[in-house]
C-alpha positions as CSV (number, residue, x, y, z in Angstrom):
1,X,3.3,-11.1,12.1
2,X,0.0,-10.2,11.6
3,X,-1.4,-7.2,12.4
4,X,-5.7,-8.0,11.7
5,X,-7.6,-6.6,14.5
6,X,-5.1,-4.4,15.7
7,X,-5.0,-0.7,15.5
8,X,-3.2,0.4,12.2
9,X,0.2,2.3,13.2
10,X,0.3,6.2,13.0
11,X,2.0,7.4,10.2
12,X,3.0,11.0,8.6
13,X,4.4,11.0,5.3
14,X,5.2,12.9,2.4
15,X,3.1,12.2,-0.6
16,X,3.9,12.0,-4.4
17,X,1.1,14.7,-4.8
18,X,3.1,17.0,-2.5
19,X,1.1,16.9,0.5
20,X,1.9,15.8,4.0
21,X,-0.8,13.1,5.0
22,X,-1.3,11.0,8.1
23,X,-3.7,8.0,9.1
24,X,-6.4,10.7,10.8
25,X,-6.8,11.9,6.8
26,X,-8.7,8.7,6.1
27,X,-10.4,8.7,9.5
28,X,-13.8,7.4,8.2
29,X,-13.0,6.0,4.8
30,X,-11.7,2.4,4.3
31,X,-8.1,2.8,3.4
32,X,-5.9,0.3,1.2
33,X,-2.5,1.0,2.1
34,X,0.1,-1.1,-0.1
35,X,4.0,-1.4,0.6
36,X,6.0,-2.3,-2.5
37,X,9.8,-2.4,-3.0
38,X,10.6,0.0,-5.8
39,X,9.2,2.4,-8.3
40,X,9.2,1.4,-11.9
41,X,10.2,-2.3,-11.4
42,X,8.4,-4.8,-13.2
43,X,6.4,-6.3,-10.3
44,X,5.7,-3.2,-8.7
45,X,4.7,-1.6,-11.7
46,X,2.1,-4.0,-12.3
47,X,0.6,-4.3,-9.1
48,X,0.8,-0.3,-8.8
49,X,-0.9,-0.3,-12.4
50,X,-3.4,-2.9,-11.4
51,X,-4.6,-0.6,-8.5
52,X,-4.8,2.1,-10.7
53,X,-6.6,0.3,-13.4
54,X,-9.3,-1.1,-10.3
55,X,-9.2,2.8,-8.8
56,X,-13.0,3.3,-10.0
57,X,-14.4,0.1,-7.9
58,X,-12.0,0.7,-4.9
59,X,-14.0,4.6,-4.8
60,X,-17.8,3.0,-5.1
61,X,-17.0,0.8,-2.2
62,X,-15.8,4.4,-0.2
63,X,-11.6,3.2,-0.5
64,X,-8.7,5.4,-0.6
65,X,-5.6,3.8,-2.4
66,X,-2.1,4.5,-1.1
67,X,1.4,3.2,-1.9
68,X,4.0,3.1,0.0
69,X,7.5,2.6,-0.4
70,X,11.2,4.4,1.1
71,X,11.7,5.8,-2.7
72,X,12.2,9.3,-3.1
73,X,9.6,11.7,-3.4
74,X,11.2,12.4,-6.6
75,X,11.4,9.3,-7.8
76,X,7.6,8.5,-6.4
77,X,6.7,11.9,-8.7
78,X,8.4,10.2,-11.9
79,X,6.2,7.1,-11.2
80,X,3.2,8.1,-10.4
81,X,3.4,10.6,-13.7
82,X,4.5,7.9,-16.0
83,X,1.7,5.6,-15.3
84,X,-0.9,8.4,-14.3
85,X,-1.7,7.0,-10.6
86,X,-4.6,8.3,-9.2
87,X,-3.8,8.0,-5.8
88,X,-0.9,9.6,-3.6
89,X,2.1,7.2,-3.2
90,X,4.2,8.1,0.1
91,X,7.9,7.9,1.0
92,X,9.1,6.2,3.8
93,X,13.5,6.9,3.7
94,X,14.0,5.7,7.2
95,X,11.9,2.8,6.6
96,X,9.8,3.3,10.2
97,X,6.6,3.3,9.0
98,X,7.2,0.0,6.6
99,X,8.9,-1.4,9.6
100,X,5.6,-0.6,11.8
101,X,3.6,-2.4,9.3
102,X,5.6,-5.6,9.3
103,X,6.7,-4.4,5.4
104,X,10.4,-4.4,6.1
105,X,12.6,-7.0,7.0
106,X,14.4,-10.1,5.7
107,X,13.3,-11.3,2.7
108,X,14.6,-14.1,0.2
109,X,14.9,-12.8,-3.1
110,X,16.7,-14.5,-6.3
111,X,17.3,-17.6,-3.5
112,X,19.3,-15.1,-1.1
113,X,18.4,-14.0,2.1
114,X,18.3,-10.3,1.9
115,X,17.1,-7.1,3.7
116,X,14.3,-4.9,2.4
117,X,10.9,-3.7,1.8
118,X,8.5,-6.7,1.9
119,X,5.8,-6.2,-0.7
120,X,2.4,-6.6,1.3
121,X,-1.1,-4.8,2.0
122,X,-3.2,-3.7,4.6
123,X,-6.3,-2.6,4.6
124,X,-7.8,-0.4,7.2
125,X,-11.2,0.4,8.5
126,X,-13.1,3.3,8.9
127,X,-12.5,3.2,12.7
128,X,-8.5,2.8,12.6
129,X,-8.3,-1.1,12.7
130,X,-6.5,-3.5,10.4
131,X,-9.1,-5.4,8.9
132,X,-7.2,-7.6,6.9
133,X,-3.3,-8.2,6.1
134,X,-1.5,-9.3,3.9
135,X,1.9,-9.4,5.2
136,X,3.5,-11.1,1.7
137,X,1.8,-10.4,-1.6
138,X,3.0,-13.6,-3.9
139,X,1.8,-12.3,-7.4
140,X,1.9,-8.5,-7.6
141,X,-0.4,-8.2,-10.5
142,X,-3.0,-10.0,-9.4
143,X,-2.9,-8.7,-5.8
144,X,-5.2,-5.6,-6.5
145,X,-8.0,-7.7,-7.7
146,X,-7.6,-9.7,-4.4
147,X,-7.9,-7.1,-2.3
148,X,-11.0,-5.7,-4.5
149,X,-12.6,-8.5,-3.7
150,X,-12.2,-8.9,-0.1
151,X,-13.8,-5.7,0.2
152,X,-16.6,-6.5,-2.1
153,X,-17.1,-9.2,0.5
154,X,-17.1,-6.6,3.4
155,X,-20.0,-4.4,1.8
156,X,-21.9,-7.6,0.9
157,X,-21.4,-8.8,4.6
């Protein structure tokens, strides 16, 4: 499922930074929103750490980071305060939103067919519309990079 060219789905979350937020907070700004399955696991820690490390280039090209994931707020506090993240990461316990986004769902992990957060990426225009989608992320810590580059591409464009 992709969702490219489509209108990103609503969303209204707690944040890690203790705020409420919604997609109308990023009306006008490119947002990167990235689903991962679990705080302070190796893989997510390094693609949440890459996006921190990249934070700097993703604001000259007028991007807002967000993660996204159905931890706890707590647990999202803990994270995001052990690796110093720069940007809000939002909990999802229901799992609607990452289902919205494609983000949840079967997965195969160790070689078993399981159920769960599917780590992916969207990023989302200034207008509201998925510009590009990554609906499975195979190498967490080189994902951010990726997606710095596509939009380097976009400004160049």
């Amino acid at each position: 499922m992709s969702l490219e060219g489509q209108a990103a789905p609503q969303f209204r979350l707690e944040g890690s930074d203790g705020k409420t937020h919604s997609l109308a907070d990023w009306a006008g700004k490119t947002l990167v929103l990235f689903f991962y399955p679990k705080d302070s696991t190796p893989g997510c820690t390094s693609e949440a750490v890459g996006f921190r490390d990249l934070h700097p280039q993703f604001e000259q090209l007028g991007a807002a980071v967000v993660g996204l994931s159905k931890d706890s707020l707590k647990s999202h506090a803990k994270f995001s305060e052990t690796y110093q993240l720069p940007y809000p990461l939002l909990s999802d316990p229901d799992t609607s939103v990452l289902a919205a986004y494609g983000a949840f769902g079967e997965k195969v992990m160790y070689g078993k067919k399981t159920v769960g957060t599917i780590r992916s990426t969207v990023v989302i225009s200034p207008e509201g519309t998925v510009l590009k989608h990554w609906a499975k992320v195979a190498k967490a810590s080189e994902h951010p990079t990726q997606v710095l580059e596509f939009l380097t591409g976009l400004t160049r464009g």
